[in-house]
C-alpha positions as CSV (number, residue, x, y, z in Angstrom):
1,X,89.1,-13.1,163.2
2,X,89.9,-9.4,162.7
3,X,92.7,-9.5,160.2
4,X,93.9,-5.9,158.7
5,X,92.8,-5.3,155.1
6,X,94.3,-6.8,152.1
7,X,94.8,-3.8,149.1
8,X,95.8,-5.9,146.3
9,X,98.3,-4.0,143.7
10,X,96.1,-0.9,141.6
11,X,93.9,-0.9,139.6
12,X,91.2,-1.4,141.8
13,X,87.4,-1.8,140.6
14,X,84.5,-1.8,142.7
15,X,83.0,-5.1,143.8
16,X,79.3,-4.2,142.4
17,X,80.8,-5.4,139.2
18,X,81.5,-8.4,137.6
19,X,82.6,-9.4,140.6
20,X,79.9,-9.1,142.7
21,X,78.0,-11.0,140.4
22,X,80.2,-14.2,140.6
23,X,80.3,-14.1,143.9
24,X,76.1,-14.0,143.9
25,X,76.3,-16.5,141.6
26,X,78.9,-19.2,144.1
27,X,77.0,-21.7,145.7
28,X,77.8,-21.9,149.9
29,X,78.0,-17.8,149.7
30,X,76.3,-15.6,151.8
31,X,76.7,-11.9,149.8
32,X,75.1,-8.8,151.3
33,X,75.3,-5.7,149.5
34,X,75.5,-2.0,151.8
35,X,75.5,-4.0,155.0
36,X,76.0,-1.8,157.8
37,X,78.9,-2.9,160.2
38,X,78.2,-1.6,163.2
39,X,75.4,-4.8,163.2
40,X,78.9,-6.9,163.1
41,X,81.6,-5.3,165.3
42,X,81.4,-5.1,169.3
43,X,81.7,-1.7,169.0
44,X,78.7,-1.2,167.3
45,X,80.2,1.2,165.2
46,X,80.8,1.5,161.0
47,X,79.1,2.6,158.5
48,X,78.5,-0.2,155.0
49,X,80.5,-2.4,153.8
50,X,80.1,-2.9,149.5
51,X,79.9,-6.3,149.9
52,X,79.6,-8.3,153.1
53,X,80.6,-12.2,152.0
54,X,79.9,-15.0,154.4
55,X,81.8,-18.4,152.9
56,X,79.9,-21.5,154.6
57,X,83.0,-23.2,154.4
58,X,86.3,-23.8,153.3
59,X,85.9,-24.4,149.9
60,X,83.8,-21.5,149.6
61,X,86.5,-19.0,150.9
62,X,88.7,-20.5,148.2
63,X,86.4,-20.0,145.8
64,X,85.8,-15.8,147.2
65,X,89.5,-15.1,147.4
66,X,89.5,-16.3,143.7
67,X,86.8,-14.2,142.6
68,X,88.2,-11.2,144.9
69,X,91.6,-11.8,143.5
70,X,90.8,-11.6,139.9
71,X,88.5,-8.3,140.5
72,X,91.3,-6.5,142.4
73,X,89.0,-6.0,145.3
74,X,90.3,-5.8,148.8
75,X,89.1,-7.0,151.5
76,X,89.1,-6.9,155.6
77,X,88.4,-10.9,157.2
78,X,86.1,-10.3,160.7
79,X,85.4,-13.2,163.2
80,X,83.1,-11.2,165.9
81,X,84.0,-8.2,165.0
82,X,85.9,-7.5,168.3
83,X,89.8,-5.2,168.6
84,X,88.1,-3.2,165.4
85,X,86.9,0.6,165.0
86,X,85.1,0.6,161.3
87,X,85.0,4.0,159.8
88,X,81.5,5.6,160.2
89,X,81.6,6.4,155.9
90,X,82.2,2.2,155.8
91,X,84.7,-0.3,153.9
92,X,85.4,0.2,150.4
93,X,85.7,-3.4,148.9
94,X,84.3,-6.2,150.7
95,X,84.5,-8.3,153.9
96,X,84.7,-11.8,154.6
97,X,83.4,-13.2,158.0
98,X,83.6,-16.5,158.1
99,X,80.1,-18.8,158.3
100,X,79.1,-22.5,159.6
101,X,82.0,-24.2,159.0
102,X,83.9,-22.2,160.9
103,X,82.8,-22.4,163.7
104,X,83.3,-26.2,164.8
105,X,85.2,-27.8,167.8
106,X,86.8,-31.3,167.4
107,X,87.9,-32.8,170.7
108,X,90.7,-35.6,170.9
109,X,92.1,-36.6,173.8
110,X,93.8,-33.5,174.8
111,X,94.0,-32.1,171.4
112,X,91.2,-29.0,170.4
113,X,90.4,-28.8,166.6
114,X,88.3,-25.7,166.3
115,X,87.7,-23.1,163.4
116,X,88.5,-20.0,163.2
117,X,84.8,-18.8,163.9
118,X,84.4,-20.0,167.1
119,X,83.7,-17.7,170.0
120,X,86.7,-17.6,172.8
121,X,83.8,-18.2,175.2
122,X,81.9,-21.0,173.7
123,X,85.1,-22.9,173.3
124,X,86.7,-21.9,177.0
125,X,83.6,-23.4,178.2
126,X,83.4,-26.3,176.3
127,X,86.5,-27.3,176.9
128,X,85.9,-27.1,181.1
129,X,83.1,-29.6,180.5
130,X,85.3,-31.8,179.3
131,X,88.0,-31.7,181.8
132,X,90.2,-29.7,179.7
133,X,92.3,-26.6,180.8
134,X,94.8,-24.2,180.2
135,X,92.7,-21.3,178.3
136,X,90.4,-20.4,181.2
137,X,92.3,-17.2,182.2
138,X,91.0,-15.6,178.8
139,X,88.0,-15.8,179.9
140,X,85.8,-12.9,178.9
141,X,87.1,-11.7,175.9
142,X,84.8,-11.0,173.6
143,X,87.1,-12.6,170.6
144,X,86.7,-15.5,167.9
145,X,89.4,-18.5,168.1
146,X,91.1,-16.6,164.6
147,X,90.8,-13.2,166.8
148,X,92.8,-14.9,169.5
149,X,95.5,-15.9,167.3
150,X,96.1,-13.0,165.4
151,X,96.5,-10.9,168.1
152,X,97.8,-13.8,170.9
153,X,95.0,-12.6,172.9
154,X,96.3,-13.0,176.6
155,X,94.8,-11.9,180.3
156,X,96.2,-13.2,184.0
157,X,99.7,-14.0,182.7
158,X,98.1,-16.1,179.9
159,X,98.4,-16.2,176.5
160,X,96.6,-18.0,173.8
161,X,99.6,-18.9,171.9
162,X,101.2,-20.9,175.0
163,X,98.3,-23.8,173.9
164,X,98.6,-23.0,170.0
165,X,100.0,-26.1,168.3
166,X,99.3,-25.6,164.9
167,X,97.4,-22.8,162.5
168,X,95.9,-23.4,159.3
169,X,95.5,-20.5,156.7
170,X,94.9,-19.5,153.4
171,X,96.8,-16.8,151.4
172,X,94.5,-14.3,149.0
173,X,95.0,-16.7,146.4
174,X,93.6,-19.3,148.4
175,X,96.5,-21.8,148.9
176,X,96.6,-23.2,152.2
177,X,99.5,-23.3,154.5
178,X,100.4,-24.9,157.9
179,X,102.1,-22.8,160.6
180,X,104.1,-25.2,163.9
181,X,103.7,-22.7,166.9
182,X,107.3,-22.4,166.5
183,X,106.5,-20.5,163.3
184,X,103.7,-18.5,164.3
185,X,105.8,-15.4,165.8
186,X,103.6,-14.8,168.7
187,X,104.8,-11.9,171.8
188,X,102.7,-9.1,173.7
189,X,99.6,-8.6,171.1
190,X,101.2,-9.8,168.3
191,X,101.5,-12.4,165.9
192,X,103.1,-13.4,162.2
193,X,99.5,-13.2,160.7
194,X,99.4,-9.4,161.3
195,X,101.9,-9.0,158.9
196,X,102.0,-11.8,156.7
197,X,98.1,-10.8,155.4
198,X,96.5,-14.7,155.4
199,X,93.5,-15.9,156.6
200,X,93.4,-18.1,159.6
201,X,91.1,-20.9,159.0
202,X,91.6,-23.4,161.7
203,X,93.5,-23.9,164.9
204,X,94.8,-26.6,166.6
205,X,95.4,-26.2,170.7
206,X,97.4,-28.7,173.2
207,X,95.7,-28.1,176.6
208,X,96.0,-30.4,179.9
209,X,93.3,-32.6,181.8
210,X,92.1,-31.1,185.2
211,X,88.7,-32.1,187.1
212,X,85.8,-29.6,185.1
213,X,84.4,-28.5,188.6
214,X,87.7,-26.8,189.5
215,X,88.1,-25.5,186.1
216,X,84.4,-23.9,185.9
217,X,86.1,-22.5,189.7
218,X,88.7,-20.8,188.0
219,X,86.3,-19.4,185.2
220,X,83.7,-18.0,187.3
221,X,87.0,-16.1,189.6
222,X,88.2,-14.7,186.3
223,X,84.8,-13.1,185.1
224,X,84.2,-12.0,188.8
225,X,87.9,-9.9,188.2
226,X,87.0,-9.0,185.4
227,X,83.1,-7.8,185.8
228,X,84.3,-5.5,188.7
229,X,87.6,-4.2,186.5
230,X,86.3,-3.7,183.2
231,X,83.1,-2.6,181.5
232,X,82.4,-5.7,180.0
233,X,78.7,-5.2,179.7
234,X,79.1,-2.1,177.9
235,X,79.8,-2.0,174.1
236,X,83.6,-1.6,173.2
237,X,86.0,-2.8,171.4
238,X,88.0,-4.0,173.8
239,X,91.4,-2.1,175.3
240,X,92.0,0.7,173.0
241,X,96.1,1.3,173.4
242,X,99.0,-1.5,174.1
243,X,100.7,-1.0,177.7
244,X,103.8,0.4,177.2
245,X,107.0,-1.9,178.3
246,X,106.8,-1.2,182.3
247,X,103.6,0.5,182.0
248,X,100.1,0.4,182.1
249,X,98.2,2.0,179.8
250,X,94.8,2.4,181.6
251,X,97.1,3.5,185.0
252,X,98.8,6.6,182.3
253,X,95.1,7.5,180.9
254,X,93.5,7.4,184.4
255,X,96.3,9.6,186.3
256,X,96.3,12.0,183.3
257,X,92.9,13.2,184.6
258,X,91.0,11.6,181.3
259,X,88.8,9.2,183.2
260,X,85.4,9.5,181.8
261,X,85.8,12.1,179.1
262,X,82.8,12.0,176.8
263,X,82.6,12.8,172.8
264,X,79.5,12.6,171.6
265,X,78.7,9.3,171.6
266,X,81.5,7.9,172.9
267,X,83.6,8.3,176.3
268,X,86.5,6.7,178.3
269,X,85.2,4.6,180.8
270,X,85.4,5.4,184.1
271,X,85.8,1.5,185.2
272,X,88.7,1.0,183.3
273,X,90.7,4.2,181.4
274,X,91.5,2.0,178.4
275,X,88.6,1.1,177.0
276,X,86.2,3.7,175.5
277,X,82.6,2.9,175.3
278,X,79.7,3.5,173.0
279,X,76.9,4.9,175.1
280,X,74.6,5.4,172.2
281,X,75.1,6.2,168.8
282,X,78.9,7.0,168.8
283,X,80.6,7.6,165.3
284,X,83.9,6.2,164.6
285,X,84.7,10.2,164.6
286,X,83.9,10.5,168.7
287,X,86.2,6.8,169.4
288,X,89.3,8.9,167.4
289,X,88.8,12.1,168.9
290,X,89.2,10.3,172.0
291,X,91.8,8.7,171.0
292,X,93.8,11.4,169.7
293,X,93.2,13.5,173.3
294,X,94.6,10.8,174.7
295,X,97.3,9.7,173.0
296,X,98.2,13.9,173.3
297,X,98.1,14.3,176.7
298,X,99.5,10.7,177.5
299,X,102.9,12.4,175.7
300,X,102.7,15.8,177.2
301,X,102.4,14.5,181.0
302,X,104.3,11.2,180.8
303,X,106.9,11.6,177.6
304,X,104.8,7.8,176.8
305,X,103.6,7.1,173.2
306,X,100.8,4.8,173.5
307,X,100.4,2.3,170.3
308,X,96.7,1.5,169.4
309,X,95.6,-2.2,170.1
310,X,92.8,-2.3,167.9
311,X,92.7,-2.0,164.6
312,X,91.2,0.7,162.2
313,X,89.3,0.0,159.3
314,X,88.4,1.8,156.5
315,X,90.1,5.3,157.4
């Protein structure tokens, strides 16, 4: 789940304190000091993170929002580290990603129960073994269930939040809530946990009964799309800039004549113009210099201002 980072109110003190020491000290965390997060984002990009904090369940990320509350240390929540550029000097506080608990499906009926944690893939497939469809147009995505939410991940004229039914979180003190679809504020990219800074713990989906084999049809026809559309073997972080109402982002980038322009490390791929690749030890610096070229000559050729779809961390 890539939430945005929380900045509590000032003063702020650096995790290696106190803090850090009662969070060592909590049973069911996971806390890794310095940890380098390009070894957690798809990008493969970021430079350390203070404190890297991995609850094993629920309980436990009550118990870290606690201890991160009461040390005024923000914090940025990751699920597989997908839709995120990290800055290359790192985070300043910590991050959570959530562990084993996290990362269970529940299957009743027609009725998913899934954490946050669990891959998009792993659960699209698990769901066409058991006769169960209505996510397999998302196939591909390179996001965690949380991930999907939070940004109502969508592909082929689907949208995760059409199967959403309900979504559990917790706020930064750790009291939990319970969001109705009706409640959840989802449109193109977007959802009410982007702004409303809680952590999305659980997820419950409606989805419809179909035979597995036409299902596991459907899949494979998506990925084929998608393998021969979109650098999906290469390491990204997904598409870079929203389409703009009417228009299509990768379309603006590719007629501007910005089809595989390389910075250092990084370049635009020339598969699909809205995704920039990492082809080998690109900085967060090359991805934004990219970015900005774009977004400049986007606006001087079109008049279009292109919004970022992933987020930026750490800058």
């Amino acid at each position: 789940m890539e939430n945005k980072k929380h900045r509590p109110s000032p003063p702020f003190r650096s995790p290696r304190g106190r803090g850090a020491q009662e969070l060592m000290r909590q049973e069911g965390l996971t806390v890794l000091s310095d940890e380098q997060m390009s070894k957690h984002t798809t990008f493969k990009i970021g430079g350390p993170a203070e404190l890297l904090i991995i609850p094993s369940c629920r309980e436990d990320l009550k118990a870290a929002l606690k201890i991160l509350k009461q040390a005024c240390v923000p914090f940025f929540t990751i699920g597989r580290g997908s839709n995120s550029l990290v800055c290359d000097r790192g985070i300043k506080g910590a991050v959570i990603k959530l562990g084993d608990d996290f990362g269970t499906i529940k299957i009743e009926g027609e009725k998913i129960f899934c954490g946050a944690g669990v891959g998009l893939s792993r659960l699209i497939n698990k769901c066409a073994e058991r006769g169960l469809c209505g996510i397999e147009n998302l196939a591909g995505i390179p996001s965690s269930v949380g991930g999907a939410v939070f940004m109502n991940a969508s592909s082929f004229g689907s949208s995760f939040g059409d199967v959403v039914e309900q979504v559990r979180t917790f706020d930064l003190s750790g009291t939990e809530y319970s969001y109705e679809k009706r409640d959840c504020g989802f449109g193109y990219r977007t959802s009410v946990f982007q702004s409303n800074h809680q952590i999305i713990f659980e997820v419950a989906l409606a989805l419809k009964k179909d035979e597995p084999k036409e299902i596991k049809s459907r899949i494979a026809s998506i990925l084929s799309k998608k393998i021969s559309a979109q650098p999906l073997k290469d390491e990204s972080a997904g598409c870079i800039f929203k389409n703009p109402p009417g228009k299509n982002a990768g379309e603006l980038i590719e007629k501007a004549g910005l089809k595989g322009l390389v910075l250092g490390g990084a370049k635009i791929s020339r598969t699909h113009a809205n995704y920039i690749i990492n082809t080998g030890g690109a900085k967060a610096a090359d991805v934004l210099g990219l970015i900005e070229k774009i977004r400049s000559v986007v606006k001087e050729k079109f008049e279009v201002e292109l919004e970022l779809e992933i987020g930026i961390v750490g800058f």
